[in-house]
VOKOL-616696 format. One record per residue (C-alpha): residue number from 0; residue in three letters; x, y, z. Coordinates in Angstrom, 1 decimal, always signed. Each point is the difference from the previous one (the first is absolute). Example, Ala and Ser with C-alpha at 12.3 -4.5 7.8 and 13.67 -1.06 7.14 Angstrom:
BEGIN
0|ALA|+12.3|-4.5|+7.8
1|SER|+1.4|+3.4|-0.7
//
This chain:
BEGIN
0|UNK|+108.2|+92.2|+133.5
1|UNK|-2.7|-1.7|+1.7
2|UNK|-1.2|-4.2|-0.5
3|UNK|-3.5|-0.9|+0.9
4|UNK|-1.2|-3.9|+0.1
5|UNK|-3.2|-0.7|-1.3
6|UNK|-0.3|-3.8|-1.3
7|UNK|+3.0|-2.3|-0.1
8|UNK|-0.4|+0.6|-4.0
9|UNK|+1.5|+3.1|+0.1
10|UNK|+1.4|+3.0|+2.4
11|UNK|-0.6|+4.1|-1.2
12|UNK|+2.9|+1.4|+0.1
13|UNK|-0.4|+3.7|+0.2
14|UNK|+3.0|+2.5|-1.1
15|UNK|+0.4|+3.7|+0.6
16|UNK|-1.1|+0.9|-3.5
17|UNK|-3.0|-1.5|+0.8
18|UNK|-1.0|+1.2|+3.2
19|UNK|+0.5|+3.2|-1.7
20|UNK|-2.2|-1.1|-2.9
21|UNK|-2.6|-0.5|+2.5
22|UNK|+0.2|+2.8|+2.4
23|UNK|-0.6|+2.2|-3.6
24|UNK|-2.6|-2.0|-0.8
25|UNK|-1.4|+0.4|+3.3
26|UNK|+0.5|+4.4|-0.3
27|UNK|-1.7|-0.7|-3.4
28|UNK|-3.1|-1.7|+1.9
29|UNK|-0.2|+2.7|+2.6
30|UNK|+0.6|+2.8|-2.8
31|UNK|-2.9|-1.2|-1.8
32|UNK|-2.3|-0.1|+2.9
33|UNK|+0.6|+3.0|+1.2
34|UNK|-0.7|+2.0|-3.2
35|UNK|-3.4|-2.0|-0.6
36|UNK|-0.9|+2.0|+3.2
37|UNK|+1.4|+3.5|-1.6
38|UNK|-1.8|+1.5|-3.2
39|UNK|+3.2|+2.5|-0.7
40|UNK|+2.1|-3.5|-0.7
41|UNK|-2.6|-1.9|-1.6
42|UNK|-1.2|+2.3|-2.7
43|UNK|+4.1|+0.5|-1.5
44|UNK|-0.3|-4.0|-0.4
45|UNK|-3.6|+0.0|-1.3
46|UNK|+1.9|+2.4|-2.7
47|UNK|+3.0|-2.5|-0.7
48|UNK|-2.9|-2.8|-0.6
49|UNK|-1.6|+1.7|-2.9
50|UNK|+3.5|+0.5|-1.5
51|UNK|+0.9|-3.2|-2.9
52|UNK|+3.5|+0.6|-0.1
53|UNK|+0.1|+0.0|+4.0
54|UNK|-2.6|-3.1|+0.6
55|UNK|+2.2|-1.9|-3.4
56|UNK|+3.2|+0.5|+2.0
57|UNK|-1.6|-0.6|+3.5
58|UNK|-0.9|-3.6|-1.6
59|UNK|+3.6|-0.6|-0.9
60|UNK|+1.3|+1.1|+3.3
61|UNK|-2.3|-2.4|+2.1
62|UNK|+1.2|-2.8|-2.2
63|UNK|+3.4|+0.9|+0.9
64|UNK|-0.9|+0.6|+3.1
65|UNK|-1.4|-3.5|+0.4
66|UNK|+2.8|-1.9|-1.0
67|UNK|+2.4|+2.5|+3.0
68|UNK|-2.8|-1.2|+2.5
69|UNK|+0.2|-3.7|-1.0
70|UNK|+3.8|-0.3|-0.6
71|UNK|+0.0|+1.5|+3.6
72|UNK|-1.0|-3.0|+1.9
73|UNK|+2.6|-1.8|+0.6
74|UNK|-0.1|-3.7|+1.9
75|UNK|+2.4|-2.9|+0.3
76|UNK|-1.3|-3.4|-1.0
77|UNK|+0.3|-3.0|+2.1
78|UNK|+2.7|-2.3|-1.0
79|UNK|-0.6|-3.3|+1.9
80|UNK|+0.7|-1.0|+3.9
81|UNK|+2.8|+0.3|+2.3
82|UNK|+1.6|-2.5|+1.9
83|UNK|-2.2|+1.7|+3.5
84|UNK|-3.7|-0.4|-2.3
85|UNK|+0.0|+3.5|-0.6
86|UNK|-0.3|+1.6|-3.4
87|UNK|+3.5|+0.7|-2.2
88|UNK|-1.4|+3.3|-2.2
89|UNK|+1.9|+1.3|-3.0
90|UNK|+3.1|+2.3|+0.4
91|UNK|-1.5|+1.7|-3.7
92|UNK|-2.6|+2.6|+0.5
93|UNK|-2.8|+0.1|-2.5
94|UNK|-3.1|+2.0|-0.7
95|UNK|-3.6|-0.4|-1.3
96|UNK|+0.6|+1.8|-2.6
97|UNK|+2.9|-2.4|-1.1
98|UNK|-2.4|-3.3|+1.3
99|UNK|-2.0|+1.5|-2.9
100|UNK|+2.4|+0.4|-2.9
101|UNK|+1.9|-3.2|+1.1
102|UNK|+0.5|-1.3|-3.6
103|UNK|+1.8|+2.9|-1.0
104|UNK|+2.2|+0.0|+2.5
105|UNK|+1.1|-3.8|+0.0
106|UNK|+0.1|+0.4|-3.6
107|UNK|+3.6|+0.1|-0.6
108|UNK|+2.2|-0.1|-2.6
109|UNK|+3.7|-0.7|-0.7
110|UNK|+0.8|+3.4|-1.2
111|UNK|-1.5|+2.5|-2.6
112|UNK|-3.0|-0.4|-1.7
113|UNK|-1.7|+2.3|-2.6
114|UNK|-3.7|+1.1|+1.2
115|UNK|-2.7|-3.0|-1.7
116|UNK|+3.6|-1.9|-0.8
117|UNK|-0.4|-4.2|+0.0
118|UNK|+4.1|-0.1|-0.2
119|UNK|+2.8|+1.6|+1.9
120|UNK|+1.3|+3.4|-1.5
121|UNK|+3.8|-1.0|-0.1
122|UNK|+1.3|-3.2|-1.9
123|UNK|+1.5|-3.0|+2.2
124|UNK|+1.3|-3.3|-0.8
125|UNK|-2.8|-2.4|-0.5
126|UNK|+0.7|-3.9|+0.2
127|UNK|-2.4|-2.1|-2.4
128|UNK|-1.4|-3.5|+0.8
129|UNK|+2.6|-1.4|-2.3
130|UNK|+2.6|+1.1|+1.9
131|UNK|+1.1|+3.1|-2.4
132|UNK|+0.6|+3.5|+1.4
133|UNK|-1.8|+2.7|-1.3
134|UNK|-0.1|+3.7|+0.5
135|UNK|-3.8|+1.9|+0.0
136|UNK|-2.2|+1.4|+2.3
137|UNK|-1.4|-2.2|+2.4
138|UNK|-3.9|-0.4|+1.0
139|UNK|-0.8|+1.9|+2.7
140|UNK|-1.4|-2.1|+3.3
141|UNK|-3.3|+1.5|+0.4
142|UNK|-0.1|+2.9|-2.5
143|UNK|-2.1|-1.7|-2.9
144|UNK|+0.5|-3.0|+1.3
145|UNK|-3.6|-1.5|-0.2
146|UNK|+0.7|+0.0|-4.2
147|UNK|+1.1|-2.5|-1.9
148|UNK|+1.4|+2.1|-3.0
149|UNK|+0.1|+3.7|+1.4
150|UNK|+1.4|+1.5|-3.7
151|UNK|-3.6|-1.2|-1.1
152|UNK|-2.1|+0.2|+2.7
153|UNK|+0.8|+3.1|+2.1
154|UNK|-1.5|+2.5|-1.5
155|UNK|-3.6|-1.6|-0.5
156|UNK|+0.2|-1.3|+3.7
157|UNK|+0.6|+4.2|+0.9
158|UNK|-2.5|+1.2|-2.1
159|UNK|-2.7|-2.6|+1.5
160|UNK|+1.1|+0.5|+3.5
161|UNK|-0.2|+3.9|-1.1
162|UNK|-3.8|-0.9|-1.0
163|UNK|-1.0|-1.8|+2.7
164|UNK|+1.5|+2.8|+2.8
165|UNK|-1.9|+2.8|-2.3
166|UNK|-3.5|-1.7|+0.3
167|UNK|+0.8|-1.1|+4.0
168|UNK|+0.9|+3.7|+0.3
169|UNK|-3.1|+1.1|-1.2
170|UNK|-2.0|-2.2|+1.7
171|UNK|+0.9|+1.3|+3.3
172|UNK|-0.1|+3.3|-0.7
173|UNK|-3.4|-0.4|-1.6
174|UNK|-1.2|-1.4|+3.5
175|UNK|+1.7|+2.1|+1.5
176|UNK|-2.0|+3.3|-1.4
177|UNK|-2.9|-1.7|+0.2
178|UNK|+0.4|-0.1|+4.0
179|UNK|+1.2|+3.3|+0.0
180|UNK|-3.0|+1.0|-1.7
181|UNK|-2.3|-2.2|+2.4
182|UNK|+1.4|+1.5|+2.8
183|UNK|-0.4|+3.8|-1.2
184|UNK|-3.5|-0.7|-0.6
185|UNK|-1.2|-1.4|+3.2
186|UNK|+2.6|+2.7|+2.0
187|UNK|-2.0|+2.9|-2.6
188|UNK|-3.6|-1.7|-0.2
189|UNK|+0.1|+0.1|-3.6
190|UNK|-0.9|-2.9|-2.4
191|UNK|+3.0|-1.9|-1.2
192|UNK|-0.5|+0.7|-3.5
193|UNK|-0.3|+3.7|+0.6
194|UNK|+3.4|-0.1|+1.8
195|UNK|+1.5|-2.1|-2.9
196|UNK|-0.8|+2.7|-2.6
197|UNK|+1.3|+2.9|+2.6
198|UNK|+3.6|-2.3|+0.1
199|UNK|+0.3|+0.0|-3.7
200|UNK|-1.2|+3.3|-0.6
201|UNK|+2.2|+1.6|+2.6
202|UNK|-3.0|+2.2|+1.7
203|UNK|+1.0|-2.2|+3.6
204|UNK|+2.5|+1.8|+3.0
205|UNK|+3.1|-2.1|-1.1
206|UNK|+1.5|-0.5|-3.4
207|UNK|-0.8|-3.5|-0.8
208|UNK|+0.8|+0.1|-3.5
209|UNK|+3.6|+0.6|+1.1
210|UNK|+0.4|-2.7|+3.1
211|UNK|-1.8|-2.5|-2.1
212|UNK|+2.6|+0.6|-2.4
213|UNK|+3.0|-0.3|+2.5
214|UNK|-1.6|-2.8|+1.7
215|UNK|-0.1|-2.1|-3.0
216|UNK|+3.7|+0.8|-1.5
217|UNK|+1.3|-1.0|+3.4
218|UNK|-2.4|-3.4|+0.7
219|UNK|+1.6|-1.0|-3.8
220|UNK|+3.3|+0.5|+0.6
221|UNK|-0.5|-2.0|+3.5
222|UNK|-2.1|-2.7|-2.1
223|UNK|+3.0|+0.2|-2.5
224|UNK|+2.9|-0.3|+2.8
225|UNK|-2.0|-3.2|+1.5
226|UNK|-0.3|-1.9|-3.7
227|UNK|+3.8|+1.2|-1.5
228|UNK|+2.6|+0.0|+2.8
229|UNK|-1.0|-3.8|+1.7
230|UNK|+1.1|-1.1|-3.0
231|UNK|+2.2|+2.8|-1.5
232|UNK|+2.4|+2.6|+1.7
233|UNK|-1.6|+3.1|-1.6
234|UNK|+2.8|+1.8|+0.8
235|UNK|+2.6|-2.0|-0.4
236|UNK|+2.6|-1.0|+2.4
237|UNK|+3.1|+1.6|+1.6
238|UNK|+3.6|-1.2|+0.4
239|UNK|-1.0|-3.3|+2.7
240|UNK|-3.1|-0.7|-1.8
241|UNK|-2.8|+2.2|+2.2
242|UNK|-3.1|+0.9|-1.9
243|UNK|+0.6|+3.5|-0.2
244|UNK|-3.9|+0.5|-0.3
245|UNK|+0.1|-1.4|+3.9
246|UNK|+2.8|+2.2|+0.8
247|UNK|-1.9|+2.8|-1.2
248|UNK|-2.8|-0.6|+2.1
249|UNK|+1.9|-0.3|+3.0
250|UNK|+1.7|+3.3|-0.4
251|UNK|-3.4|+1.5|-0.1
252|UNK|+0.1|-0.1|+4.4
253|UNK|+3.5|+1.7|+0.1
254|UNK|-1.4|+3.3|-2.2
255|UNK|-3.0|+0.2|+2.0
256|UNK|+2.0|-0.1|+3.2
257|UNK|+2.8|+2.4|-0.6
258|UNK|-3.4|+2.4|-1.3
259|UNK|-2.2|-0.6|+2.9
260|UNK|+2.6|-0.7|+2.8
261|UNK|+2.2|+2.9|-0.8
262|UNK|-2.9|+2.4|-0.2
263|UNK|-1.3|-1.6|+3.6
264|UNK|+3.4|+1.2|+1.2
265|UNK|+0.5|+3.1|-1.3
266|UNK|-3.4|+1.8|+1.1
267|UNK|+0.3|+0.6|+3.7
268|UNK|+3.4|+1.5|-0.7
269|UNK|-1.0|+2.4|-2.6
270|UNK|-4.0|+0.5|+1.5
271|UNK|+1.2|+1.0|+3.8
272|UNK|+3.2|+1.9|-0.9
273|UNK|-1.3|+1.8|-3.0
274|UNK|-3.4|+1.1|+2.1
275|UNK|+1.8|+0.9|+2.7
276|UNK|+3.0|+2.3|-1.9
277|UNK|-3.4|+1.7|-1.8
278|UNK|-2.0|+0.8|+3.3
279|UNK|+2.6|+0.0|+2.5
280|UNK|+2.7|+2.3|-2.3
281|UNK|+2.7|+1.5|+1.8
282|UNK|+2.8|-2.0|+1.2
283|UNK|-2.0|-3.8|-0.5
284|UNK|-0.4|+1.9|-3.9
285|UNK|+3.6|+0.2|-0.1
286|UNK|+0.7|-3.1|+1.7
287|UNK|-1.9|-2.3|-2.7
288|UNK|+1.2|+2.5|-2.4
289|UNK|+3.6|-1.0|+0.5
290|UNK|-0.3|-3.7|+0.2
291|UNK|-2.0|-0.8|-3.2
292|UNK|+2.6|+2.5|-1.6
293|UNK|+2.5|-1.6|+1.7
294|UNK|-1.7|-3.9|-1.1
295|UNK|-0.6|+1.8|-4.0
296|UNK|+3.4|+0.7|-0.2
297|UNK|+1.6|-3.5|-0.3
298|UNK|-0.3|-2.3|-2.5
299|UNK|-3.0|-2.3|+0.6
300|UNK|+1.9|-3.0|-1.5
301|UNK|+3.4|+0.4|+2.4
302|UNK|-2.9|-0.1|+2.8
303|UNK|-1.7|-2.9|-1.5
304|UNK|+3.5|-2.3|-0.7
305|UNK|+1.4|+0.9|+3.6
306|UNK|-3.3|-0.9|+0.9
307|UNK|+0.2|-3.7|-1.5
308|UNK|+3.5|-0.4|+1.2
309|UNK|-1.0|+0.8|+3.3
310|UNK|-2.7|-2.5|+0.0
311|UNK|+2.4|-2.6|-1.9
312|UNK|+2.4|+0.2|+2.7
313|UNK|-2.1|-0.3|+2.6
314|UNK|-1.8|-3.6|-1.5
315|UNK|+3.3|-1.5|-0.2
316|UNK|+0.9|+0.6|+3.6
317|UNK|-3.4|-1.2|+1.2
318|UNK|-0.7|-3.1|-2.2
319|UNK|-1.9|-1.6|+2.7
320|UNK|-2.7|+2.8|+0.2
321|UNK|-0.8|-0.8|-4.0
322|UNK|-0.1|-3.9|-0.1
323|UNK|-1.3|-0.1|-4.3
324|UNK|+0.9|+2.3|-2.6
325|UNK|-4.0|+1.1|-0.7
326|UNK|+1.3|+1.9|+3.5
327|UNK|+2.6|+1.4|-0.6
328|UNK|-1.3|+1.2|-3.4
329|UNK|-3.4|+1.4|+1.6
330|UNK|+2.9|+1.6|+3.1
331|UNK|+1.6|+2.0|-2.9
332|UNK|-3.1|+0.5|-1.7
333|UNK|-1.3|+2.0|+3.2
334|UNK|+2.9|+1.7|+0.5
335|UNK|-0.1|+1.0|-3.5
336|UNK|-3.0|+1.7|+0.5
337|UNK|+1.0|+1.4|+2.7
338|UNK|+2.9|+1.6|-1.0
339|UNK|-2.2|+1.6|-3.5
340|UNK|-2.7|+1.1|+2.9
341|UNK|+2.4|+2.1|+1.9
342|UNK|+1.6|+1.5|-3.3
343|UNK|-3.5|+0.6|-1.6
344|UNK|-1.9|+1.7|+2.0
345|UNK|+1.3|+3.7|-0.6
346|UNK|-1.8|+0.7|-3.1
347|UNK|-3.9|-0.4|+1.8
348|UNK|+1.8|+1.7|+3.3
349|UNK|+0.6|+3.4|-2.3
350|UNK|-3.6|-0.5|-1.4
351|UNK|-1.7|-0.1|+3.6
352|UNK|+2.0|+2.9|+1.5
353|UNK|-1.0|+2.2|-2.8
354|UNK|-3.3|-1.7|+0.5
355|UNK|+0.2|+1.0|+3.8
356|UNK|+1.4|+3.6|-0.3
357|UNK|-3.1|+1.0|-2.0
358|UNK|-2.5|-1.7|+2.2
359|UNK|+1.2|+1.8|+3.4
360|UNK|-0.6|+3.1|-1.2
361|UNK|-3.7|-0.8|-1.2
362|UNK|-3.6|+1.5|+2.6
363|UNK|-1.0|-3.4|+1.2
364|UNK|+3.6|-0.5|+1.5
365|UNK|+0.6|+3.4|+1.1
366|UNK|-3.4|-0.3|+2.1
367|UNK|+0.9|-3.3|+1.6
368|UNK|+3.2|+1.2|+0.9
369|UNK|-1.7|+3.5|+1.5
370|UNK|-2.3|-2.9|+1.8
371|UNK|+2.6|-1.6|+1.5
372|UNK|+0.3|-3.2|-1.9
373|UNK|+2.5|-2.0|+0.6
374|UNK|+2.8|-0.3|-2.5
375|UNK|-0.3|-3.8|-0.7
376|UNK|-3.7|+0.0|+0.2
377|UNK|+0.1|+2.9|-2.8
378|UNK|+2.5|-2.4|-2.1
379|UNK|-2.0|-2.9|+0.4
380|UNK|-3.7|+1.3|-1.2
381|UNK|+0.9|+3.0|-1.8
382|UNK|+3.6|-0.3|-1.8
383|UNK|+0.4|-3.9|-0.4
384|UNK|-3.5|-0.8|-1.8
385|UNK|+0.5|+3.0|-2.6
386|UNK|+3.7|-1.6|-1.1
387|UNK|-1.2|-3.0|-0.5
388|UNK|-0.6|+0.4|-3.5
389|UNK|+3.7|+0.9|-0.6
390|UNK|+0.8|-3.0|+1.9
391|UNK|-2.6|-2.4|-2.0
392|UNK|+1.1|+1.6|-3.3
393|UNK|+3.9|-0.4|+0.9
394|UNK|-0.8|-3.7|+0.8
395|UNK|-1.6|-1.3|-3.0
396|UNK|+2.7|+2.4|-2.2
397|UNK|+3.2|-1.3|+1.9
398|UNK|-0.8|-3.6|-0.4
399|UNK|+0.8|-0.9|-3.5
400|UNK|+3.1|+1.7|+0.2
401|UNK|+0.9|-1.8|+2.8
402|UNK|-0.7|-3.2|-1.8
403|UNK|+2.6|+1.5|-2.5
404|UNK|+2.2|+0.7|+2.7
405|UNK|+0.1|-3.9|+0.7
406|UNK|+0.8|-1.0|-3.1
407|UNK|+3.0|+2.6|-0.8
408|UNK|+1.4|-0.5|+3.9
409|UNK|-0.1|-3.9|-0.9
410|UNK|+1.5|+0.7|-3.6
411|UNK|+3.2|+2.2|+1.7
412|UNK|+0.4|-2.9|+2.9
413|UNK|-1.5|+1.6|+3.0
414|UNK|-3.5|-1.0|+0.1
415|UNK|-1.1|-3.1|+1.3
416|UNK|+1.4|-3.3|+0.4
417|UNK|+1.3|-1.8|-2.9
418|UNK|-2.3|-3.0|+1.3
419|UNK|-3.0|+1.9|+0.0
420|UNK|-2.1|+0.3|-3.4
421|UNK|-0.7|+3.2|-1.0
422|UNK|+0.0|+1.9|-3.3
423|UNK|+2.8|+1.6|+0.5
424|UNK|+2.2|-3.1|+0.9
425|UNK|-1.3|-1.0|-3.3
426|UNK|+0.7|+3.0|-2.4
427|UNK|+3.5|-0.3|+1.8
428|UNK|+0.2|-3.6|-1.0
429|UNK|-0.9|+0.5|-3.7
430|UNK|+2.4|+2.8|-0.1
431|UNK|+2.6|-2.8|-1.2
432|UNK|-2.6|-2.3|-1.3
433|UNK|-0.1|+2.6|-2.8
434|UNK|+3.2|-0.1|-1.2
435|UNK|+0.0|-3.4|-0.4
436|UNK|-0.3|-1.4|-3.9
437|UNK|-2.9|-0.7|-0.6
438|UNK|-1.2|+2.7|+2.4
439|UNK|-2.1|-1.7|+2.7
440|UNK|-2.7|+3.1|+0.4
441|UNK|-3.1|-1.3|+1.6
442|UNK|+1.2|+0.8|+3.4
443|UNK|-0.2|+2.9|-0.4
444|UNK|-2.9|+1.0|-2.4
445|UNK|-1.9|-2.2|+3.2
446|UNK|+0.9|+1.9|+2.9
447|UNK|-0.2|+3.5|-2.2
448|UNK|-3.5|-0.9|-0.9
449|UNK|-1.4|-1.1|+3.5
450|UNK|+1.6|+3.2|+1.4
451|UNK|-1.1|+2.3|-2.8
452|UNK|-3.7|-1.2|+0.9
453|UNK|+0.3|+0.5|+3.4
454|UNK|+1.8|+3.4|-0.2
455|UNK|-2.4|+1.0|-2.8
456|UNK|-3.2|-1.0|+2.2
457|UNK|+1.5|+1.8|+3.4
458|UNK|+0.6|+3.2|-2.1
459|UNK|-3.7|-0.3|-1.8
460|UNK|-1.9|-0.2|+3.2
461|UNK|+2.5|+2.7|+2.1
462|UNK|-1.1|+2.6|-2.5
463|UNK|-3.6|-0.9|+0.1
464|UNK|+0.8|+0.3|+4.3
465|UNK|+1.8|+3.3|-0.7
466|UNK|-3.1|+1.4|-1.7
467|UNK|-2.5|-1.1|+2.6
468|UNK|+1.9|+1.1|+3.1
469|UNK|+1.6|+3.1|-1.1
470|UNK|-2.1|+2.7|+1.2
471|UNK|+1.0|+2.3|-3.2
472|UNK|-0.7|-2.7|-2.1
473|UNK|-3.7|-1.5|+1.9
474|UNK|-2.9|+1.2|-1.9
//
């Protein structure tokens, strides 16, 4: 964990997760580059952008994406001066991303409250101003609170806050296409009506009809989010009063980084051990044979829970090294990824050194090696770049079920910290929120739906990747 003084307003305050985050990002950046410069990788993408299904989900991803990215940036604020002049900052970490969505998250209630609720969901003894005792549900503190009467007013105040998000929504997304449209026609030197008609019609490169579509479902329910829940917890709230719309939200940083980090992980093990047993064969084949038999043999989940005790264990005895509990949460949520690298990576290992086997034995190979090409130099330029669809394919496959992975490691106790939001913490939490009576289910019909989206979208857009990189598949 690293701090970094800008202004006296505030210090960044970076943690591993992040500098993770942006060492990805960063491989992402050079990835991208690098293929602009290659036809064989550009024209599998220029195949995933005329895809609908793949460019809907890719549009739901980057909003996802977007909020990882911005609840990433973490910062302490500045609290006042100490008794030396200098500046007293925070002990709390924030985040843009919560700077942002700051209502919902001071937004707090006693307890449980139904989703649009003005009142609290279980009965408690109300005292009048005549002195009586009463027993009802009391009035929530900001859910609803801007009404006067919420029986009679709430649902015309949703429906016209439903109206106006609708027409802000299209709005934007009808100025949107129209500077979408302006810049295709001065990048394609084609009059702006001409490229208009080619949009609707569908006769352009990329399937507008379908982003458009996309665009606008997600720009209304962010127009919708930013009219109901400052004044309404859409989702309700849990057990100590949290919107659990916020909490779902947050948890949206903890998926994406047990799908991106874990993967990060994982690939140099499975890339260099599962090249190598291929080309090499003999005893390295037997070697890397034995150890991911050896790793496939256990139980993944005895691994994972040692794993977290380990870690656990070796917080407590060095307290000082974690001084707030976002650091000891983002600790165990490293090592957690870690420890589902190390047991993960078999799967794509097996892929490559079947991969490998076949691609020894093929002319081109056979003639460096009769050249005297070194061994590395022939694994560099001639086996690594024609695995690499495997390896993109088992990327964009593996990550939604490692998202999964989260939330069922969380649900069973061994995922991530208690502290830390995440979707799993919260499906574990509603476990017992649904036997109470009445059933308190919005907890988890939230985090469900979030995670079905993202899940859905990763699996949409692997298959369209699958497609376009699979050599069998390419047309």
């Amino acid at each position: 964990m690293a701090e970094i003084r800008f202004i006296d307003s505030f210090m960044m305050s970076v943690l591993w997760t992040d500098w993770l985050i942006y060492i990805l990002l960063g491989l992402i950046t050079l990835y991208v580059l690098y293929a602009r410069r290659h036809e064989h990788l550009c024209a599998p993408w220029r195949q995933i952008l005329t895809r609908r299904l793949a460019m809907s989900a890719s549009i739901v991803l980057l909003a996802f994406i977007t909020i990882g990215v911005l609840d990433s940036v973490h910062f302490r604020e500045a609290e006042g001066l100490k008794t030396d002049g200098t500046v007293r900052y925070s002990s709390e970490v924030t985040s843009l991303f919560e700077q942002l969505v700051l209502p919902l998250k001071r937004n707090v209630e006693k307890t449980y409250s139904a989703p649009f609720a003005s009142r609290l969901y279980a009965k408690e003894n109300i005292e009048l101003p005549d002195g009586s005792v009463t027993r009802n549900y009391p009035r929530l503190l900001h859910g609803g609170a801007h009404l006067d009467n919420p029986a009679t007013q709430r649902g015309g105040d949703i429906v016209a806050r439903i109206i106006t998000a609708s027409w802000q929504a299209a709005l934007f997304v009808f100025v949107l296409v129209m500077l979408f449209a302006a810049w295709r026609s001065r990048r394609k030197q084609l009059p702006f009506p001409c490229v208009l008609k080619r949009m609707w019609q569908g006769r352009d490169t990329l399937p507008w009809k379908s982003m458009i579509t996309t665009l606008a479902i997600l720009v209304l329910f962010i127009c919708l989010a930013i009219q109901l829940s400052t004044v309404y917890h859409v989702f309700g709230t849990d057990k100590v009063g949290q919107d659990v719309f916020y909490l779902t939200l947050k948890s949206v940083r903890t998926g994406l980084i047990i799908g991106t980090l874990t993967t990060l992980i994982m690939l140099p093990f499975a890339i260099m051990l599962g090249i190598m047993a291929g080309f090499f064969r003999g005893w390295v084949d037997d070697l890397v044979q034995y150890i991911y038999t050896t790793l496939s043999s256990v139980p993944d989940i005895l691994l994972i829970a040692a794993g977290v005790l380990l870690i656990q264990v070796f917080i407590e005895n060095n307290a000082e090294l974690f001084p707030t509990l976002q650091h000891r949460a983002d600790a165990k949520l490293v090592f957690l990824c870690l420890i589902l690298g190390i047991t993960s990576w078999t799967g794509l290992c097996r892929l490559l050194r079947g991969e490998s086997l076949k691609l020894r034995e093929v002319d081109y190979i056979q003639a460096a090696q009769a050249f005297g090409v070194s061994n590395m130099k022939i694994i560099m330029r001639h086996i690594l770049p024609n695995v690499m669809h495997i390896v993109l394919i088992v990327i964009v496959l593996g990550f939604s079920g490692l998202v999964l992975a989260e939330a069922v490691l969380s649900y069973v106790g061994v995922g991530v910290d208690p502290s830390m939001t995440s979707w799993g913490n919260m499906i574990n939490g509603a476990r017992l929120e649904m036997a109470r009576e009445p059933i308190v289910w919005w907890s988890l019909v939230a985090a469900f739906s979030l995670m079905f989206m993202l899940v859905l979208s990763a699996n949409l857009f692997a298959d369209a990747v699958r497609d376009a990189f699979d050599p069998r598949l390419r047309k």
